[in-house]
ZANU-807446 format. One record per residue (C-alpha): x, y, z. Coordinates in steps of 0.001 Angstrom, whole numbers, plus 500000, padded with zeros to 6 digits. Example, Ala and Ser with C-alpha at 12.3 -4.5 7.8 and 13.67 -1.06 7.14 Angstrom:
# residues 2
+--------+--------+--------+
|     px |     py |     pz |
+--------+--------+--------+
| 512300 | 495500 | 507800 |
| 513670 | 498940 | 507140 |
+--------+--------+--------+
***
This chain:
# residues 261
+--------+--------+--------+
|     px |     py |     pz |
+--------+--------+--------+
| 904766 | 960849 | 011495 |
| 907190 | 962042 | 013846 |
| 908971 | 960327 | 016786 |
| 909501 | 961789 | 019473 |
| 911974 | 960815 | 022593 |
| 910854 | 961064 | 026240 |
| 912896 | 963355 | 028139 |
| 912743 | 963421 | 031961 |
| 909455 | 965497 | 033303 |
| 907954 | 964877 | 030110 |
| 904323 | 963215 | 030059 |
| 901576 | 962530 | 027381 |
| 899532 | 965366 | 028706 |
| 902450 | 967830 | 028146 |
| 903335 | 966398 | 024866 |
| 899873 | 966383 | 023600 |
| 899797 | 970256 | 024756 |
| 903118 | 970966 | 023276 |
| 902224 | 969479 | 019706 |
| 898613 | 971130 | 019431 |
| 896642 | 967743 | 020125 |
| 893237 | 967739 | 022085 |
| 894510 | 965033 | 024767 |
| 896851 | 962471 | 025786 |
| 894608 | 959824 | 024541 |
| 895088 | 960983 | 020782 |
| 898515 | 959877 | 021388 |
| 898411 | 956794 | 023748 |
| 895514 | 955396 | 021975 |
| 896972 | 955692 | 018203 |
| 897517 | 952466 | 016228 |
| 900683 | 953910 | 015965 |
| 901906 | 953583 | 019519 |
| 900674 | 950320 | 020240 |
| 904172 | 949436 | 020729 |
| 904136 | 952154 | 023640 |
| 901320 | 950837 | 024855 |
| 902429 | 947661 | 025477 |
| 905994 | 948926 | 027311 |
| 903800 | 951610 | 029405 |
| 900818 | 950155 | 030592 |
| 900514 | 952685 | 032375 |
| 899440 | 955910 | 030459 |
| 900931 | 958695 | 033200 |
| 904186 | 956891 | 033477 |
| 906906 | 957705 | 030620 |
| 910361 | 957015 | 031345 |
| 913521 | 959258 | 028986 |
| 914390 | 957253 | 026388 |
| 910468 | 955916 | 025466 |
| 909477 | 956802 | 021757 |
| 906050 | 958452 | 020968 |
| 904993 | 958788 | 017710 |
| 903407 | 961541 | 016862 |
| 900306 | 962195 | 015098 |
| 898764 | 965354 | 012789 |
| 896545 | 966965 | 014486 |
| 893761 | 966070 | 012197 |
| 890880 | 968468 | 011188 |
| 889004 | 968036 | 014138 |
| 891465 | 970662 | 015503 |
| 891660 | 972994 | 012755 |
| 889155 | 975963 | 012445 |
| 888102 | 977656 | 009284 |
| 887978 | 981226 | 009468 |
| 887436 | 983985 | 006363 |
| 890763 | 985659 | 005085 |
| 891309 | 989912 | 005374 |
| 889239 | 989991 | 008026 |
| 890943 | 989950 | 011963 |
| 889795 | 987167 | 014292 |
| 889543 | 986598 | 017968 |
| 891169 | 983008 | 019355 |
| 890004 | 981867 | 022535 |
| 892674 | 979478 | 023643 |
| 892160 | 976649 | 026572 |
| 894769 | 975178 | 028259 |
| 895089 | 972058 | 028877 |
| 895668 | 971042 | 032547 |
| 896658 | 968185 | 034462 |
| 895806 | 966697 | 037780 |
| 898091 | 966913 | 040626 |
| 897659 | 964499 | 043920 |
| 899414 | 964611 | 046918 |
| 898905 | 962901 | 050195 |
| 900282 | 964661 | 053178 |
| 901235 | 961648 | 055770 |
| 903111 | 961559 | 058995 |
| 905806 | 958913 | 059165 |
| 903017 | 956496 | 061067 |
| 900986 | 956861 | 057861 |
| 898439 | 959333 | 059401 |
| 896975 | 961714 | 057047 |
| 897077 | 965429 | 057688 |
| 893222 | 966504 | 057342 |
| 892081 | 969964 | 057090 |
| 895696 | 971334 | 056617 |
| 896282 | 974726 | 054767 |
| 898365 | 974620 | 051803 |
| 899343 | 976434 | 048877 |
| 900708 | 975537 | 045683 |
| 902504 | 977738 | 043265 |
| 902881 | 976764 | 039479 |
| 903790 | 979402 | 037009 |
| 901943 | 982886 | 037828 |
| 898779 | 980925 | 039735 |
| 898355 | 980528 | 043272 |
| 896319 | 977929 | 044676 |
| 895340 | 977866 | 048482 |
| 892876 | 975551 | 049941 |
| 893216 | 973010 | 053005 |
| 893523 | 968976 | 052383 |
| 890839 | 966561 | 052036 |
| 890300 | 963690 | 054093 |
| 892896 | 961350 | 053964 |
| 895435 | 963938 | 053526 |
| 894722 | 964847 | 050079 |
| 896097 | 967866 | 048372 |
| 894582 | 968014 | 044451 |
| 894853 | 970682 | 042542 |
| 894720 | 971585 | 038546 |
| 897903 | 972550 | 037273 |
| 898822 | 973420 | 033277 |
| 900136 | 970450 | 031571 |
| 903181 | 972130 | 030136 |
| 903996 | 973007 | 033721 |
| 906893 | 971132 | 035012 |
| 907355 | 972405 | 038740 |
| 905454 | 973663 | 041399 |
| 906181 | 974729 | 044966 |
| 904086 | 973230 | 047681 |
| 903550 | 975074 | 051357 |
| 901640 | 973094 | 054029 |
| 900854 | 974475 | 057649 |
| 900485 | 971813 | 059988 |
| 900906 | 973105 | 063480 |
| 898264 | 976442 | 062708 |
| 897575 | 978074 | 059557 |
| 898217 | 981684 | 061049 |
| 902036 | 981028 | 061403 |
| 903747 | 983184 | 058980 |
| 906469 | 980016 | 058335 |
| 904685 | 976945 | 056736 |
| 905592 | 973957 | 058543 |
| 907451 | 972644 | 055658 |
| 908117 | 973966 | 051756 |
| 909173 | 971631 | 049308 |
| 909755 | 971837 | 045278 |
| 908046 | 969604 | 043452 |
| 908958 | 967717 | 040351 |
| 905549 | 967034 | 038391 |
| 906011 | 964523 | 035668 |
| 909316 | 963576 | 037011 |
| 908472 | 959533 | 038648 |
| 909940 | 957201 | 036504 |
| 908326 | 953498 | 035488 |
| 908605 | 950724 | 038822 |
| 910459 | 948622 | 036725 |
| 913236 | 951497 | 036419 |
| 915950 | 951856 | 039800 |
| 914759 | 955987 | 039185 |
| 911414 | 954592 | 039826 |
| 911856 | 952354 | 043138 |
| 914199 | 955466 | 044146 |
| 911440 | 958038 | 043510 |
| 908362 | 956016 | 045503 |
| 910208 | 955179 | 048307 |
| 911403 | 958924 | 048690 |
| 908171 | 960033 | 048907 |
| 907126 | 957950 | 051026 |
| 909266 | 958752 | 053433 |
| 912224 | 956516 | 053061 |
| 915819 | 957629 | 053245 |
| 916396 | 956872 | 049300 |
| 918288 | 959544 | 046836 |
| 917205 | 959806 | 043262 |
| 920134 | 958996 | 040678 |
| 919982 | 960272 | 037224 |
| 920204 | 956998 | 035606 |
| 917334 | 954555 | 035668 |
| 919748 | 951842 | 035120 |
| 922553 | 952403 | 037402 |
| 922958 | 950334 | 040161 |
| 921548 | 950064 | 043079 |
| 923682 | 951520 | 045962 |
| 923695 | 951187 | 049926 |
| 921115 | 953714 | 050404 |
| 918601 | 952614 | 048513 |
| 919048 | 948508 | 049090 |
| 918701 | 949942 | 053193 |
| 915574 | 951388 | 052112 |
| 914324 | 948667 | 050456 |
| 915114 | 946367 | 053571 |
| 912512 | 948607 | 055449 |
| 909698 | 949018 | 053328 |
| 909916 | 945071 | 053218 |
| 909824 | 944641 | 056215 |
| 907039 | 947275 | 057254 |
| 904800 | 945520 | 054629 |
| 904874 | 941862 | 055401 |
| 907584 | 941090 | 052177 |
| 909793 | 937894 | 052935 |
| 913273 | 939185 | 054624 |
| 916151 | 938266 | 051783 |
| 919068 | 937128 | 053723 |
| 922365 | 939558 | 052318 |
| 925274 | 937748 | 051269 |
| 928517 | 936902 | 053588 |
| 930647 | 939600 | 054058 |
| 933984 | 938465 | 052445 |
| 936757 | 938307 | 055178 |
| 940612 | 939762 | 054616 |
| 942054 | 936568 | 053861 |
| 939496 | 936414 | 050877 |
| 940082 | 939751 | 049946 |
| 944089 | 939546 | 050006 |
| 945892 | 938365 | 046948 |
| 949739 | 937897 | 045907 |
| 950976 | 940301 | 043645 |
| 951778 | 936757 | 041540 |
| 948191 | 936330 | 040768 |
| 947552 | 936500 | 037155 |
| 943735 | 938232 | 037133 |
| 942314 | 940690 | 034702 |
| 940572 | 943668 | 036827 |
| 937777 | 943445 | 034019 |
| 936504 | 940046 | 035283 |
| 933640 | 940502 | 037651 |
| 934344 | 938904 | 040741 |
| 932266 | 936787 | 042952 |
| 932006 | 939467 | 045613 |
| 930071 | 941662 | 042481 |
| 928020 | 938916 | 041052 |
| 926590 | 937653 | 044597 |
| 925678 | 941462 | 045372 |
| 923696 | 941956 | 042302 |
| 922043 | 938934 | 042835 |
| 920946 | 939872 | 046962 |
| 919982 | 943363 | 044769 |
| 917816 | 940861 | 041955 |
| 916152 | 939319 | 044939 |
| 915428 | 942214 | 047519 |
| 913831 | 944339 | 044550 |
| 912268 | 941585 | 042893 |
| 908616 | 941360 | 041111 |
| 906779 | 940922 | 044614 |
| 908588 | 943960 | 046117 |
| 907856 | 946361 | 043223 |
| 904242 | 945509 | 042781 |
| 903858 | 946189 | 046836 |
| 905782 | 949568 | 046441 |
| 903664 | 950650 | 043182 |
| 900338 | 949736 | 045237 |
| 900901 | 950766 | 048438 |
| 901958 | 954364 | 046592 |
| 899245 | 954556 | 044728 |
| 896885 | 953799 | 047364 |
| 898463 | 956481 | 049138 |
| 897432 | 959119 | 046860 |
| 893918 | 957581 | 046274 |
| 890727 | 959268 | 047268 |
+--------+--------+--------+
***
């Protein structure tokens, strides 16, 4: 059977559509990604780089049909659920709030649900979709904002992509890097500060700022510029801590509770 490799956007429900399969469970729940299972707990959340093996489609998705004769295919997409929750910065929902989303040649208007709930179906192969919400009075020709939206695209909690992603959405001033891995910067470390400290999270104390006399050095100091230095390993360290086990778990649940019904 096939492997394939996760890349970015890409989820079991669009991979199962892409390879002809009736569902993403036929490929999450196949002895044969067990070892997926275990990494991703979490069936909705692939990161690039996880492996899926692939599986025939099996005759339960084949059809017989008679040969020199012409036949008539009625073909059902598979869709996906999309859930938004439209929040003001306080955490109050926007109720009863036009909107319209745009994925591929549809057009969906309605107004959100209580809590601030936008939900629409959206094909599973479909990778973006463009969200317009009135807030101020749904006869204004301008929405009150437009955004571009990424479905598929939140990486696993335990990936930097992944912290970055949540706390973006939820408001925070955090940019998205490309690379799950790469280190945490300023931004996002500033970010995390606040959403530990608006959720009851234990403050982590930063290190000492390192003072000029620490920082100078003769030019007869014999040091290779490839050893990390102390300055490096205590700031990954105040990183370790202030996005540690507690503070993920707190992100991934208050996020998901802000998108539940």
């Amino acid at each position: 059977m096939p492997v394939h490799i996760v890349q970015q956007g890409e989820c079991l429900s669009s991979l199962a559509a892409r390879f002809g399969l009736a569902g993403w469970k036929q490929l999450y729940e196949h002895a044969a990604n067990e070892k997926l299972r275990k990494k991703r707990p979490n069936p909705n959340v692939l990161a690039p780089g996880d492996e899926v093996v692939v599986p025939d489609p099996g005759p339960e998705n084949l059809v017989p049909i008679a040969t020199g004769r012409m036949h008539t295919f009625s073909l059902k997409l598979q869709k996906v659920r999309l859930r938004i929750a439209l929040v003001d910065r306080s955490g109050k929902p926007y109720e009863v709030k036009r909107f319209i989303v745009n994925t591929g040649a549809s057009e969906i208007e309605k107004t959100s649900a209580p809590g601030g709930i936008v939900e629409v179906d959206v094909p599973a192969l479909e990778s973006t979709a463009r969200l317009r919400v009135w807030i101020d009075g749904d006869d204004e020709e301008t929405p009150t904002f437009d955004r571009d939206l990424a479905i598929g695209h939140i990486d696993p909690i335990d990936t930097n992509t992944g912290v970055q992603g949540r706390l973006a959405n939820l408001g925070y001033n955090c940019a998205i890097t490309e690379d799950g891995n790469s280190r945490a910067d300023d931004q996002m470390l500033a970010a995390a500060r606040a959403f530990r400290a608006a959720n009851g999270l234990p403050e982590v104390e930063p290190p000492e700022a390192v003072s000029s006399d620490d920082e100078a050095s003769s030019d007869d100091e014999a040091s290779s510029e490839n050893e990390p230095s102390e300055d490096s390993d205590a700031a990954t360290a105040y990183a370790a801590k202030l996005l540690d086990e507690a503070f993920r778990n707190k992100l991934l649940a208050v996020y998901e509770s802000s998108a539940a019904s």
